[in-house]
N, C-alpha and C positions, 0 to 999 in steps of 0.2 A: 430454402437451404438453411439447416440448423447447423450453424458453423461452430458451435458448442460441441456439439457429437461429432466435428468431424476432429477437433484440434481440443481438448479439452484445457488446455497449455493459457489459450486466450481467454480472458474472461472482457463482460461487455462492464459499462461504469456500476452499473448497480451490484453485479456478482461482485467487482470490484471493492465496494465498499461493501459488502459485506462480508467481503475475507477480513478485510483490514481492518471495518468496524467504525471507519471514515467517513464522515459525510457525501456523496454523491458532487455536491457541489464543489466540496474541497478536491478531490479528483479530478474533477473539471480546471479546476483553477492553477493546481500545479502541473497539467498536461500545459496548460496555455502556458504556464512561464516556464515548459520543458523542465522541471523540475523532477519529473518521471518520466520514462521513456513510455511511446504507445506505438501500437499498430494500427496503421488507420486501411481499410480494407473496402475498397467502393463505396465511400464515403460514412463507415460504420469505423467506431474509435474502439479499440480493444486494449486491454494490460495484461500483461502476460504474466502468470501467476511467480516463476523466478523473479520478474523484477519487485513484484509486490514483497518477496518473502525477502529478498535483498531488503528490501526498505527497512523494512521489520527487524533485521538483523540487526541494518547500521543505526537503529533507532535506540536501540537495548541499553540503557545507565547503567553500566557496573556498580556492585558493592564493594563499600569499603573494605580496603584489605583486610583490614584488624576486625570484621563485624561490628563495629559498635553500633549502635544506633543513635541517630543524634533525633530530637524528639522536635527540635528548633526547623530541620529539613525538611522533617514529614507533610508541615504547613505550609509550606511555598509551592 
């Protein structure tokens, strides 16, 4: 059963880290401290590509209002 063609919504941990660009293992580790929500499916762990893109979102640092650039932040 190719559960990718039937729901394309759930991705397995490797698609997962390759939407996101995240380690595999880091996926792994914030599933275990619920950190990210999953679907776990007859004992197969899935991410469902909303909450990836949620993460993505709530992850985004705003720029400074004024534009400036400060040259001293770029290195941290």
């Amino acid at each position: 059963m190719d559960t990718r063609a039937e729901n394309p919504e759930l991705l397995t941990i490797p698609e997962g880290s390759t939407y996101t660009r995240l380690k595999p293992s880091t996926l792994r580790a914030w599933i275990l401290r619920r950190k990210i929500a999953y679907v776990k499916l007859g004992g197969r762990v899935f991410l469902r590509r909303g909450d990836l893109e949620r993460l993505i979102a709530q992850s985004v640092v705003p720029a400074k209002a004024d534009g400036e650039f400060s040259p001293a932040l770029a290195l941290e």
